[in-house]
Residue, then its C-alpha position, 0 to 999 in steps of 0.5 A: x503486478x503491484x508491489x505495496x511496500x509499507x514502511x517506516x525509514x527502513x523498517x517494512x511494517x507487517x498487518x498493514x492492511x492495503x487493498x486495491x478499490x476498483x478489484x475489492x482485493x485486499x491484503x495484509x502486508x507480510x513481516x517485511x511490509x510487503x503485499x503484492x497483488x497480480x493484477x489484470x492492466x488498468x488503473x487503480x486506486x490503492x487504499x492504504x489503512x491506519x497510516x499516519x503522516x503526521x497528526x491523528x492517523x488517518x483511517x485511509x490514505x489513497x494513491x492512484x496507479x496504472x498496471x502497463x503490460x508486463x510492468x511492476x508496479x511498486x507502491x511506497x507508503x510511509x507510515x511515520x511511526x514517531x509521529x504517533 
């Protein structure tokens, strides 16, 4: 399993849209800024949307995981609400 968690400090940010490539799966991030996706092993890329780091947002951000037998795999991405 893969746990997204889009966030600002403390603050889980919902709508997020967050998808995982090589699976076409995409989902939006609920009330607390989480997604979760069931997945079968392997790696992956996770492709974040409208995440700012600093600067203009950019339209994707992209972070590599790998899903290991009866693992949960928890993805943190930091979307900078102040930096808009």
């Amino acid at each position: 399993m893969v746990l997204v968690y889009v966030h600002w400090q403390e603050q889980g940010l919902p709508d997020k849209r967050v998808e995982l490539v090589e699976l076409g799966i995409e989902l939006a991030t609920n009330d607390e800024g989480l997604a979760e996706f069931v997945v079968p092993i392997g790696d992956y890329t996770l492709r974040a949307y409208e995440i700012n780091r600093g600067g203009p947002v950019l339209h994707f951000i992209d972070q590599k995981i790998t899903v290991i037998l009866n693992d949960e795999i928890r993805v943190d991405v930091v979307d900078c609400l102040p930096c808009v």
